[in-house]
C-alpha positions in Angstrom: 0.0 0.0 0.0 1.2 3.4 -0.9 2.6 6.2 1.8 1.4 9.3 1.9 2.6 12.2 4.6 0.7 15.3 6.0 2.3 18.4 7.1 1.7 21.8 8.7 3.7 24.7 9.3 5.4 22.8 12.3 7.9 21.8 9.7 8.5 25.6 8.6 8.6 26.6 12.2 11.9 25.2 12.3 13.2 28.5 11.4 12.6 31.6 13.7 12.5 33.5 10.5 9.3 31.6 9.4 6.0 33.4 10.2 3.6 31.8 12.8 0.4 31.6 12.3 -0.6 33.8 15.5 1.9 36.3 14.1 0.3 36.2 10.4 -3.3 36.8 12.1 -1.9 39.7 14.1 -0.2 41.3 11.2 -3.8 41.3 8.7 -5.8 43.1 11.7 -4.0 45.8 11.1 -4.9 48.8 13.3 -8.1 46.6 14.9 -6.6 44.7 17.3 -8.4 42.5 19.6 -8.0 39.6 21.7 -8.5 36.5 20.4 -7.1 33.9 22.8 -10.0 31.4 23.1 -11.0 31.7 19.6 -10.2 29.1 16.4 -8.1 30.7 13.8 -11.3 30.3 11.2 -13.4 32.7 13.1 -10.1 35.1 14.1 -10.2 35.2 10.2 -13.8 36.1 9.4 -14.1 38.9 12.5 -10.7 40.5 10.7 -12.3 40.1 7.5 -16.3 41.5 8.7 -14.6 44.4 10.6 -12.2 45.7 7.8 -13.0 48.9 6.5 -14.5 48.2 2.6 -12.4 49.6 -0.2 -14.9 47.4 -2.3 -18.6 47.2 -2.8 -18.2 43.2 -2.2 -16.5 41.3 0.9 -15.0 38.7 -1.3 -12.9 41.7 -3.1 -11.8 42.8 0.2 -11.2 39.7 1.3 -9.0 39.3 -1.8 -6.7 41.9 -0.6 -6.4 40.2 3.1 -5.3 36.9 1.1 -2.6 39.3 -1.5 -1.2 40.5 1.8 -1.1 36.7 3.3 0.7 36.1 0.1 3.1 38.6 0.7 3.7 37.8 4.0 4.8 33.8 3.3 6.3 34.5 0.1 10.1 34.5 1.6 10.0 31.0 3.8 12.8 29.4 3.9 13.5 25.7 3.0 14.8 23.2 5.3 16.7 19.8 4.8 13.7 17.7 6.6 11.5 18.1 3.7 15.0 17.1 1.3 14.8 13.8 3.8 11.2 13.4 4.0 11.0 13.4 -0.2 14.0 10.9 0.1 11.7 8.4 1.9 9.3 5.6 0.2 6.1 7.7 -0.1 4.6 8.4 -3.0 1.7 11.4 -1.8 2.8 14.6 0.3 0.3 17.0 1.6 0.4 20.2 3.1 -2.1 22.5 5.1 0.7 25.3 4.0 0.3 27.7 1.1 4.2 28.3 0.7 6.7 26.7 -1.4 9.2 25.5 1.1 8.8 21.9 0.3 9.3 22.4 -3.3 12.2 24.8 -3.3 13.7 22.2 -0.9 14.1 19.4 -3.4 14.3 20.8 -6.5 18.1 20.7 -6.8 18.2 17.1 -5.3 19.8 15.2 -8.2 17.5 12.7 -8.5 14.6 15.1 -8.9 13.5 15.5 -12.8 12.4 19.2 -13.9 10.3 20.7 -14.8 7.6 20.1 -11.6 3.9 19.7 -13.5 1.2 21.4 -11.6 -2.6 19.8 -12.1 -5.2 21.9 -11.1 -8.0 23.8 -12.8 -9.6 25.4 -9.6 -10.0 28.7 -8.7 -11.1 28.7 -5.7 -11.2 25.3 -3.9 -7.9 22.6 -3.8 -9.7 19.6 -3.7 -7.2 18.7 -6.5 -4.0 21.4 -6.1 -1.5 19.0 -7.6 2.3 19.0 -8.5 4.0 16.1 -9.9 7.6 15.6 -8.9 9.4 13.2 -11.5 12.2 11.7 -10.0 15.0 8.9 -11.1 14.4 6.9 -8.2 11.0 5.6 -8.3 7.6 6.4 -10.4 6.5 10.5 -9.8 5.8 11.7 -6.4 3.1 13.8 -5.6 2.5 17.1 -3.7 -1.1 18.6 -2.7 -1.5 21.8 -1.0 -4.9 21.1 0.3 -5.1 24.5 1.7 -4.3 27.1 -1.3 -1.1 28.6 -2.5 0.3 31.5 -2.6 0.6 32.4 -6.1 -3.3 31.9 -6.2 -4.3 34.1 -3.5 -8.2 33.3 -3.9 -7.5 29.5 -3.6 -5.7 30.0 0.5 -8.4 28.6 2.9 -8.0 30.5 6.1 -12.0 31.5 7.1 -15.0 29.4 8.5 -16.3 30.6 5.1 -13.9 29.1 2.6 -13.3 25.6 5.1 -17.4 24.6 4.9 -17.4 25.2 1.3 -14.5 22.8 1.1 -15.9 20.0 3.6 -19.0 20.6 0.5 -16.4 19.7 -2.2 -15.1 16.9 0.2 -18.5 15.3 0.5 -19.7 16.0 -2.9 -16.5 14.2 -4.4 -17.3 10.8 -1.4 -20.7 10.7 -2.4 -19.9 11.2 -5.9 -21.6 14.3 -6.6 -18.2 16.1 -7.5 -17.6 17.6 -11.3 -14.9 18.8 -12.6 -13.6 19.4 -16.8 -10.5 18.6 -17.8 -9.0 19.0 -21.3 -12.7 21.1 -21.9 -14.7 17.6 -21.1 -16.5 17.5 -18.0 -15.4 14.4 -15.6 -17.9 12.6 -13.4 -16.5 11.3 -10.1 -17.8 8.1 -9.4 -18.6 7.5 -5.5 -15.7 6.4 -3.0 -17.9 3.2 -2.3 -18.2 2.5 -6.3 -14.2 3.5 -6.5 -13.8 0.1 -3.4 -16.4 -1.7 -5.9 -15.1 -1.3 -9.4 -11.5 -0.7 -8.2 -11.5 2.4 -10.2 -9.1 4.7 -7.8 -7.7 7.5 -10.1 -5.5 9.7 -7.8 -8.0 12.5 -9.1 -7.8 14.1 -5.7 -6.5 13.7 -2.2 -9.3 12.9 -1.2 -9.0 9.5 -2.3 -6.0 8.8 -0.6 -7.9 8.5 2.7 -9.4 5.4 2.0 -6.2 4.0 -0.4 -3.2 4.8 1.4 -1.0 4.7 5.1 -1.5 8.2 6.2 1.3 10.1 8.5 0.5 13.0 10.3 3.5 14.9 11.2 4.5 18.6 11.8 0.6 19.5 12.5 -0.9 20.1 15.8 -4.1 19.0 14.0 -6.1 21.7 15.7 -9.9 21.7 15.8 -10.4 24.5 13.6 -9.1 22.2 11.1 -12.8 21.1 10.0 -11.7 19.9 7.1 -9.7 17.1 8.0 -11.5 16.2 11.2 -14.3 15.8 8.6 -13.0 13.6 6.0 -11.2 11.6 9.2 -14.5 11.3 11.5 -16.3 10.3 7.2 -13.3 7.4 6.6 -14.2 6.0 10.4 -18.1 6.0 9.9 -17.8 4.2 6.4 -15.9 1.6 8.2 -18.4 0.3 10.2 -20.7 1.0 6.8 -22.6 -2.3 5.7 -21.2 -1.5 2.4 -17.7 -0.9 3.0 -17.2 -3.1 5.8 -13.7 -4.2 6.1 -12.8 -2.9 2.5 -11.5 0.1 4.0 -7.9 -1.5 5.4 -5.4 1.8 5.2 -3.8 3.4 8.4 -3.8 6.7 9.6 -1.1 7.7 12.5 -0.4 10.9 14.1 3.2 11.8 15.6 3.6 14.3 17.9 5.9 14.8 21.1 2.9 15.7 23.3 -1.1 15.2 23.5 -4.0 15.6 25.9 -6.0 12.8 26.6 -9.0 14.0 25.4 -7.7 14.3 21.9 -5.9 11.0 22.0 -8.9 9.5 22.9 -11.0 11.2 20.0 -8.2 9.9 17.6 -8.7 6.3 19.1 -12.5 6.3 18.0 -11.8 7.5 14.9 -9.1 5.1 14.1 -6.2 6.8 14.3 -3.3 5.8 15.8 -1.2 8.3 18.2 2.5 8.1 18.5 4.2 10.1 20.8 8.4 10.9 20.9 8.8 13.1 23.4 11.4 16.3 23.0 14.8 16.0 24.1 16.2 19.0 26.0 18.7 20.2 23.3 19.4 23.3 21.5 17.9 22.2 18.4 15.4 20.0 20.0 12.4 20.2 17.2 15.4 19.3 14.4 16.2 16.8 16.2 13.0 15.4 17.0 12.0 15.5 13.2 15.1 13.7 12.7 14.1 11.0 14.8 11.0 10.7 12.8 12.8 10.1 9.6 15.2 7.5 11.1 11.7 5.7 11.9 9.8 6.5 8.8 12.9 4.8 6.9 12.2 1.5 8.8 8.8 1.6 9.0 7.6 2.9 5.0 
C-alpha cells in the first residue's frame, strides 16, 4: 500500500524567521486589534475580514486583498533539509495545510529530482485537487497537494469558517460522488468512493481518495480543531468503516506523531481510528530538528 505524509507549518517553524500563524493573524488586523485567545483561527479570520474597513462594494474583493497581503507575507520562507529527507523516503503522496513553497524549493536541486515540476489543477477557488507532480529517477512521480491554497493563487488560501465549509461541501460532494470537474474542456464525473472500493477504479484524481487507499502520516501538525476539514474527512473514513457497504474494505492506516497530547484528543483519535505516537522532546538546542530527525530514522524502517 502506498505512503502518503501530511504536514503543517510545524515543519517551517523550524526557522525563527518563518511566520507563525498567531503572528500572520496579528499582522492582517491591522490597526483593529483584539483579543482572540479562546477563539479558532477560522473565526479570528472572518471577525478581521467583517470588521475591515470596505475599499470594495463586495467582501470577497476585500477579502482578496487580506489573502494578497497573506501572500506577501509567506512569500520569503525558507527551505529546510527535513523536507529534502522526508522526499528521500518511500512515499509516494505529500500533503500540506501550507500555502508556501518551502517543500518544493527544498528538493528541487536534489539530483535525483527531474524538472520541470507539472502542476494539475484547474480550480480557482477550492484545492480539492492542487496537484504537483515531482518526477524523479528513483522511483515512479511523487506527488505534492497543498490542500489549503497557494500563494501564487491568493483566492484558492483557505484561512475562514467561510472558505473551510465550502470545502468539507467539495469533500463530501467528491465521497458521495456528486463532484464535477472538466478537464482538457470535457466535464469528468467522479464516481462515489464506495463505487471506486467496488469497481477498483481509484484514479488519484484528488487527495481525497488517498484517505481510503493509502498509510497516512500525520506529522509537523498540531491537528487543531479549527481544522474542519480534515477532522471531517477523518470522523467520514471511520463511519464508512463500520458501513454495511464498506465493511472491512476500508484496510489503510492513519497515524499521528507528535511529542505531546492531551487525553481528550488522543482518545478522540482512538475512535476515529487513528493511531497516536508520541516521541517526546529531548532537552537540546535544536530539540524540534532533532525530534523531526528521529522521525525520519523511523519513517525509513517503517515505510
Amino acid at each position: 500500500m502506498d505512503n502518503t505524509i501530511i504536514f503543517g507549518n510545524g515543519i517551517n517553524r523550524l526557522s525563527a524567521k518563518n511566520i507563525s500563524w498567531g503572528h500572520l493573524l496579528d499582522v492582517i488586523k491591522g490597526s483593529r486589534k483584539f483579543n482572540d485567545a479562546l477563539l479558532p483561527n477560522t473565526m479570528i479570520y472572518e471577525r478581521i475580514i467583517l470588521e475591515r474597513p470596505d475599499t470594495h462594494d463586495d467582501v470577497l474583493y476585500n477579502e482578496f486583498e487580506v489573502k494578497k497581503e497573506i501572500s506577501e507575507l509567506m512569500k520569503n520562507i525558507e527551505p529546510t533539509e527535513i523536507y529534502s529527507e522526508l522526499f528521500k523516503l518511500n512515499a509516494q503522496n505529500y500533503l500540506t495545510t501550507n500555502y508556501d513553497y518551502a517543500f518544493i524549493d527544498s528538493i528541487k536541486d536534489l539530483k535525483e529530482v527531474v524538472l520541470p515540476i507539472y502542476e494539475y489543477s484547474t480550480e480557482d477557488v477550492y484545492s480539492i485537487r492542487r496537484l504537483k507532480r515531482i518526477p524523479n529517477t528513483n522511483q515512479h512521480t511523487k506527488y505534492f497537494w497543498q490542500i489549503h491554497g497557494e500563494i501564487r493563487k491568493p483566492a484558492t488560501i483557505m484561512l475562514g469558517l467561510d472558505h473551510y465549509c465550502g470545502s468539507i461541501g467539495k469533500i463530501d460532494s467528491y465521497i458521495k460522488g456528486w463532484y464535477r470537474h472538466v478537464q482538457e474542456g470535457k466535464t469528468i464525473e467522479e464516481p462515489s468512493i464506495e463505487n471506486k472500493f467496488k469497481n477498483n477504479s481509484f484514479n488519484n484524481s484528488s487527495w481525497v481518495e488517498l484517505f481510503f487507499t493509502s498509510n497516512i502520516h500525520i506529522i509537523g501538525f498540531t491537528l487543531d480543531y479549527s481544522e474542519i476539514d480534515l477532522w471531517w474527512i477523518i470522523n467520514k473514513r471511520a463511519r464508512l468503516k463500520r458501513s454495511k457497504n464498506l465493511e472491512k474494505k476500508i484496510k489503510n492506516k492513519i497515524t499521528y506523531y507528535c511529542n505531546e497530547i492531551d487525553d481528550q484528543k488522543k482518545g478522540l483519535l482512538a475512535s476515529l481510528d487513528i493511531e497516536v505516537q508520541v516521541d517526546e522532546l529531548i532537552d537540546t538546542d535544536n530539540k524540534y530538528f532533532d525530534y523531526f530527525k528521529k522521525l525520519i530514522k523511523q519513517f525509513k524502517r517503517k515505510l
